[in-house]
N, C-alpha and C positions, 0 to 999 in steps of 0.2 A: 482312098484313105491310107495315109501312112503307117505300117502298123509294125511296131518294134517287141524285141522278147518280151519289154514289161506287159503291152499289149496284150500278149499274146496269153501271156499267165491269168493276165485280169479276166481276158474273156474266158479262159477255161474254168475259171470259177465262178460260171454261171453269172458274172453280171450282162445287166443288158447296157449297150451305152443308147441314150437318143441325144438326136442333136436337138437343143434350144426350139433353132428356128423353124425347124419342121412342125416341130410339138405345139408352137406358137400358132402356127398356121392350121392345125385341125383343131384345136381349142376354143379358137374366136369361134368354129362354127358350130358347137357344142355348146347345148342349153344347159346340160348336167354334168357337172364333171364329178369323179371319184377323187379317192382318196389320194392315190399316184399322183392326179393330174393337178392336183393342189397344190401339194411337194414342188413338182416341176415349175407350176407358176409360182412359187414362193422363190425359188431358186433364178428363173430364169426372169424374171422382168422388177424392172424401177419405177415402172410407169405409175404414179399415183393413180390414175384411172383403171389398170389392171392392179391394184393393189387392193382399191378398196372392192370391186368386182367381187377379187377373192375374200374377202375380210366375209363381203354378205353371204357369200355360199357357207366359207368354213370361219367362222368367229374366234377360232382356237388359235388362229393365226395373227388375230389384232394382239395379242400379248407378245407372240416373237417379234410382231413389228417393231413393236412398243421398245422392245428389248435391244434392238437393231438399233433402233434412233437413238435412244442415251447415249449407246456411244458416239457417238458424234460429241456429245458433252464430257465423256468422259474420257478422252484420248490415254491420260496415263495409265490407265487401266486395259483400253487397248493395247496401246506398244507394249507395256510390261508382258498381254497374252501373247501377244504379235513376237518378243523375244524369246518369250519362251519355246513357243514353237520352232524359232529357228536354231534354239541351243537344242530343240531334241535333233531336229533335222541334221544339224551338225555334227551331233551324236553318233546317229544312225547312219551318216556318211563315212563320218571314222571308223564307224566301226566296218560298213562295207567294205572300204577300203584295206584295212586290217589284214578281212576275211579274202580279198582278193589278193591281195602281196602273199599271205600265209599258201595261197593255193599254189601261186608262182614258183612260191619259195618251194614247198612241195615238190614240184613241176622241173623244175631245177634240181633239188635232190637225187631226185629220179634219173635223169638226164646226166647228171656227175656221177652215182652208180655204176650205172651200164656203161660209160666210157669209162669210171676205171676199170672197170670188168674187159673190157677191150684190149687196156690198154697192158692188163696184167696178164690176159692174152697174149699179144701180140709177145710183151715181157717172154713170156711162155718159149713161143717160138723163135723169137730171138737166141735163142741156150741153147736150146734145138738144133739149131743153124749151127752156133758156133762150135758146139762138139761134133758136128759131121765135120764142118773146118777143119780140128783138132784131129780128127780123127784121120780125115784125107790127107795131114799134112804130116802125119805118122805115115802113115803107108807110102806119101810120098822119099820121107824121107830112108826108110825102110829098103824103098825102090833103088831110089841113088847109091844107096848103101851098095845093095846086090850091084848094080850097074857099076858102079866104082869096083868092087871085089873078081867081078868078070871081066872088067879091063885088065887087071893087074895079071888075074891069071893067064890071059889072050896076051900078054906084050909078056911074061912069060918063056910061053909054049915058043915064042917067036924068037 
């Protein structure tokens, strides 16, 4: 079984999944089913033969049938539910969406933070650098200075 983060969240909150066709297959051999197994067969089968099965164990269930088929007559009433559902779903997708760019975006912040923290760093020791520069280029010339001053007095003496 393939099984993804959503997956993973669902079952940690204590649902249980069963498949259809397993459920299908210990049912038929059950003379008594409960309440679950009702559910399950209202859910998983079309069969008019396992419908009405079910209707005679739980009778409660001939009204949602009931309610089931209308629409088949009433389509516009369908698509209208049917759309609305997909403008929450659309909704709910925008808004995910939203909430993930907003994470990104966050994520990124962060990430432009600490490189300019780096890079005001680096700023830092770039200055650093350049006054030793300044400073070696003082003493250098400091040095020439003397060197130049002790030629003159050496050509001089001579």
């Amino acid at each position: 079984m393939f099984v993804n983060s959503y997956m993973l969240n669902f079952i940690q909150k204590e649902h249980i999944l069963i498949p259809l066709d397993i459920f299908w297959e210990t049912v038929q051999n059950k003379d008594r089913i409960d309440r679950l197994d009702g559910w399950l067969t209202f859910i998983g089968t079309d069969k008019p033969e396992d419908i009405l099965w079910l209707i005679e164990r739980y009778p409660k269930f001939e009204e949602i049938y009931r309610e089931v088929f209308c629409f088949r007559y009433q389509m516009e009433e369908l698509m209208h539910m049917y759309s609305e559902a997909l403008s929450v779903l659309d909704a709910n997708t925008v808004k995910y969406m939203v909430e993930r760019q907003q994470e990104e975006i966050a994520q990124q912040k962060g990430k432009i933070a600490e490189q300019e923290g780096e890079i005001a760093q680096q700023k830092g020791e770039i200055a650093q650098q350049k006054n030793e520069i300044d400073k070696l280029k003082k003493e250098r010339d400091q040095q020439n200075t003397e060197i130049a001053r002790l030629k003159a007095l050496l050509a001089a003496k001579e």
